[in-house]
N, C-alpha and C positions, 0 to 999 in steps of 0.2 A: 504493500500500500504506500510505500514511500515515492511520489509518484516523480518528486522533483529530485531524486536522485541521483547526481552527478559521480561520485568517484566512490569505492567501497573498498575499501583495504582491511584483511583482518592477516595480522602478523602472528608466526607463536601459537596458533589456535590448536594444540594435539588430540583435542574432544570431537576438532571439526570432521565428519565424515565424509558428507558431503554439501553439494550447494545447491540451493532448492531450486526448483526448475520455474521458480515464480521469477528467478532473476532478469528472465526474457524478457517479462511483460515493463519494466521498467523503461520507460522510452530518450529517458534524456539522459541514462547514463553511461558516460565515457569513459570511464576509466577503471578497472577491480585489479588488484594487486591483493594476491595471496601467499604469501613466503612462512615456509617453517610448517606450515600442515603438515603435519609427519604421516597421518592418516587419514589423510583426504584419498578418496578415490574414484568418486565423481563428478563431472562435472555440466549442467545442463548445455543442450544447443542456446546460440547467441546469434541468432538473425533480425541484430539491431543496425539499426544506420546509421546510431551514434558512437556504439565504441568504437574507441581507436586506439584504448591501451590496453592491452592483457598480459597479464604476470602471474605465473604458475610456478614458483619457485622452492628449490628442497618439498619437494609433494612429492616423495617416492612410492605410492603406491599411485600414482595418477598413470595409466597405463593407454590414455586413448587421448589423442588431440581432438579438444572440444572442436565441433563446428563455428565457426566465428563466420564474423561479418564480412563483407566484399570491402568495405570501407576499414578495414583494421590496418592502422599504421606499423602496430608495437605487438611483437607479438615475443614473448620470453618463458619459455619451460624450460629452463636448463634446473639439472639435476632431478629428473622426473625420471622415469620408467618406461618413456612412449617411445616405440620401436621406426613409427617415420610419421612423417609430415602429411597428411592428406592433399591430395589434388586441389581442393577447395579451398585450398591457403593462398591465393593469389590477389587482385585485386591491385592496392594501394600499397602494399606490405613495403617496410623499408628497413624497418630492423628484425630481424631477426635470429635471436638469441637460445642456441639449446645444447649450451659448456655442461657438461659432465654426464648426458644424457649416451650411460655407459652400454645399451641394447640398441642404439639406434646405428643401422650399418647401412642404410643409401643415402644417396645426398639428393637433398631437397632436390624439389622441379616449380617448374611454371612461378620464378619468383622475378617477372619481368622487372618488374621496379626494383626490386631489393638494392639497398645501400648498403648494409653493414650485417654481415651473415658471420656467427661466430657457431662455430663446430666443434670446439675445442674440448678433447678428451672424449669424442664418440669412436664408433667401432665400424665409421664409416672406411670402406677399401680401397676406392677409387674415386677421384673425381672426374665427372662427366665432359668429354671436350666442347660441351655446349655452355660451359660456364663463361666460354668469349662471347659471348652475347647477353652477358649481361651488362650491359652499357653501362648502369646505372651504377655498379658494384664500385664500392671506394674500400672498403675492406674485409678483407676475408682473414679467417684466425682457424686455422685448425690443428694449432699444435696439441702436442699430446696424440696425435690419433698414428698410434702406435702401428696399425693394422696397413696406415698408407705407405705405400711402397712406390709411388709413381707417380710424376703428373704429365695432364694433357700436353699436346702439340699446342700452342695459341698463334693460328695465322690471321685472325682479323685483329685491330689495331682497339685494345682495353683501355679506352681513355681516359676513363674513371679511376681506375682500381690505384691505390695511393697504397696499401698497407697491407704487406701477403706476409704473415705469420705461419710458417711449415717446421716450427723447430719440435725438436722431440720426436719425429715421425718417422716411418723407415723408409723416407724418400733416398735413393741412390746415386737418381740425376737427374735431371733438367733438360727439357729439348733446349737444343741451340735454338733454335725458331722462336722460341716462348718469350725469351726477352725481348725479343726485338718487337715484339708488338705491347709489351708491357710499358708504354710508355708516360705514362703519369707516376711511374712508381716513386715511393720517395722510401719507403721503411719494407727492409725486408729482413725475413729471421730464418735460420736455417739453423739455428744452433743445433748441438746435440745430436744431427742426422746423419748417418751415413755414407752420404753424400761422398764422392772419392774425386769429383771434379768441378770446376766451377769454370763453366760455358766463357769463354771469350765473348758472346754478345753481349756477357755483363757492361760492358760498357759503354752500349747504345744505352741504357738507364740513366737519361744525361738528367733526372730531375731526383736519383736516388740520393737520398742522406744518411742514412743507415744502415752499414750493413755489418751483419753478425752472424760468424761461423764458427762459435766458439765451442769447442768440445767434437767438432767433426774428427776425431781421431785417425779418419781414414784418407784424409785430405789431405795430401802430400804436396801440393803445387797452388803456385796461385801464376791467371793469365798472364798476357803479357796487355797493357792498356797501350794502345794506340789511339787515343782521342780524350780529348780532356774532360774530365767529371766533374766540373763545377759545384757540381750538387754538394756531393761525397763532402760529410765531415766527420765522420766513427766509421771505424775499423778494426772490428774484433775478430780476430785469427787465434787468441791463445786456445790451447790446449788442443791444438791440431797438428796434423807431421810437419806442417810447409819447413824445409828446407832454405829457403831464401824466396826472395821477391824480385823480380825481375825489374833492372833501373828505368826504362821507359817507363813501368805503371806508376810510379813513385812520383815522376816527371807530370803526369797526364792525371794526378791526385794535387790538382791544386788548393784544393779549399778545406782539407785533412784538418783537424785538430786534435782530434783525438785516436791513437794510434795503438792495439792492445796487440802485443805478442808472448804473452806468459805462460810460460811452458809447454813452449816450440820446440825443436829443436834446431832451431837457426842461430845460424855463428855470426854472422855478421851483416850489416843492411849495406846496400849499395852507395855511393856517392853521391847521388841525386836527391838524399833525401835532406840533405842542406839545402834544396834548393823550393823545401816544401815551408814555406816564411809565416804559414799560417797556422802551425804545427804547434801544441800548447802542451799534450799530453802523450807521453811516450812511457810503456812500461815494457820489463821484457824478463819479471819474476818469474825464476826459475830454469833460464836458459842457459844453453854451452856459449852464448857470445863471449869473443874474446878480447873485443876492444870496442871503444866507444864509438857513436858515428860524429862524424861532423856535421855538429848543429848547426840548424837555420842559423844566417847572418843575423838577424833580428834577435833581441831575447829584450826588448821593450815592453812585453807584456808578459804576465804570468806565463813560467813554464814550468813543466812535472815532468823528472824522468824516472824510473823506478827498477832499479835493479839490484834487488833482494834477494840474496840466494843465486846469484852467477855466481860459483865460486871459480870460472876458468879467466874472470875480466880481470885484464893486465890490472893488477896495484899502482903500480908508475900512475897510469890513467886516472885512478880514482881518485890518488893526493891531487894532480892537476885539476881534477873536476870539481874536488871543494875549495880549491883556492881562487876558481873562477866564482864558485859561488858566491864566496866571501866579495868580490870584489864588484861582481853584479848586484849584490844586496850596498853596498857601499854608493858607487857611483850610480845606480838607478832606481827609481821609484816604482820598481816590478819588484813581482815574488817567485823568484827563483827556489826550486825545491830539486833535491837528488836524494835519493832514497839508495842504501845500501846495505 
């Protein structure tokens, strides 16, 4: 009878079973947010025209996606029990949310509109090469899904897509193709995967700013950059095989700041990477390097270099590298830091 019912949130509710099927008749309400029902388990159809937000969250016995609206913008069951998305989730949809939804194994369909699809921690296998069509897509998150072992070929041009999270996953490789039509990307994550190569069209990615491959253990090389990455400013490689880095990428990473190589097994970095002036953060805890590189001309603003635990770096080296410090802290109004 609540007729002017706008938004319904019951948090914490563990007595709640289910939700009365009277919720329908409610015409002007937009919004229900359910989190922490531990034993909810059903939930009525919703063929309103004014929701646009629904939140199904920690409800582990919720085993079926309610039918919802054409006009639903917000649609979030993560950490629920529902095995896949119904056809009839289409419409207006733009976020959509279902992290830790541990039985569900296909990936969504018909989510023309969708902006921001997070999958993260399902037991989804593969994703569908029809996912380059989704125009509208700005990010996608599916790490954790332990089961992916593979992604699509992408030859149409993703102009959207800004933010692809695949860390923790048993992805191996990457089509060369795929980058190159990924071109709005700015954040990509690969940590943790398998991964044993990283595609040279890495750097058609001319709007990428972050990338991180940290813990790839089986990652022994990094490309060679032949075009300059303006974007680019984090760079995390530690805890992967690379061996060294090739001096043209170094050269063609102009706008680098921050730089992680911690427990690599790389000896020493090329000579071009003085020539990287916008370089702030350098760490390389844990490694065989044997001597220091030579640093950007500039050290005008804040710099960090961090090598903790090389026990093979010349000594000679290190008195030299505190008595510059000493003297960069003296004659300039920067914060010089070396860690040892």
């Amino acid at each position: 009878m609540a007729k002017n019912l706008v938004s319904l949130t019951l948090w914490n509710c563990p007595s709640l079973t289910e939700v009365p099927s009277s919720l329908q008749y409610l015409d002007k309400l937009e919004e229900v947010h359910l989190f922490g029902c531990y034993n909810l388990r059903s939930f009525p159809m919703l063929d309103s025209k004014v929701l646009r937000y629904l939140l199904i969250s920690r409800c582990l016995d919720v085993t079926t996606c309610p039918t919802i609206s054409q006009n639903m913008v917000w649609l979030q069951l993560d950490q629920t029990s529902i095995k896949e998305v119904p056809q009839s989730v289409t419409g207006q949809l733009k976020y959509l949310y279902l992290n830790g939804c541990s039985k569900m194994t296909k990936f969504p369909e018909n989510l023309e509109d969708i902006q921001n699809l997070f999958l993260k921690g399902t037991a989804i296998k593969e994703v569908p090469s029809s996912i380059q069509f989704l125009t509208r897509l700005e990010r996608l998150d599916m790490s954790g899904c332990s089961k992916l072992e593979s992604f699509p070929e992408i030859t149409v041009p993703m102009e959207s897509l800004q933010h692809l999270n695949l860390s923790k996953t048993g992805i191996k490789e990457i089509p060369l193709i795929s980058f190159k039509h990924m071109i709005s990307l700015r954040y990509l994550f690969l940590d943790g995967t398998p991964i044993k190569e990283v595609p040279s069209s890495i750097q058609f990615l001319t709007r990428l700013e972050d990338l991180d491959m940290s813990g790839c253990s089986e990652l022994e090389s990094f490309p060679e950059i032949t075009v300059p990455m303006k974007s680019l400013q984090s760079l995390d490689l530690s805890k992967t095989g690379i061996k060294e880095i090739p001096s043209s990428s170094f050269k063609h990473m102009i706008s680098l700041r921050f730089l992680y190589l911690d427990g690599t097994p790389i000896k020493e970095l090329p000579l071009s990477i003085k020539d990287m002036v916008c370089l702030r953060h350098l760490t390389f805890h844990g490694t065989a390097i044997k001597a220091l590189p030579e640093l950007p001309s500039s050290l005008t603003l804040q710099f960090v270099m961090d090598f903790t635990n090389c026990f093979k770096l010349d000594q000679k080296q290190l008195i030299e590298a505190m008595h510059l410090k000493i003297q960069v802290s003296l004659l300039t109004p920067s914060f010089f830091l070396l860690s040892f």
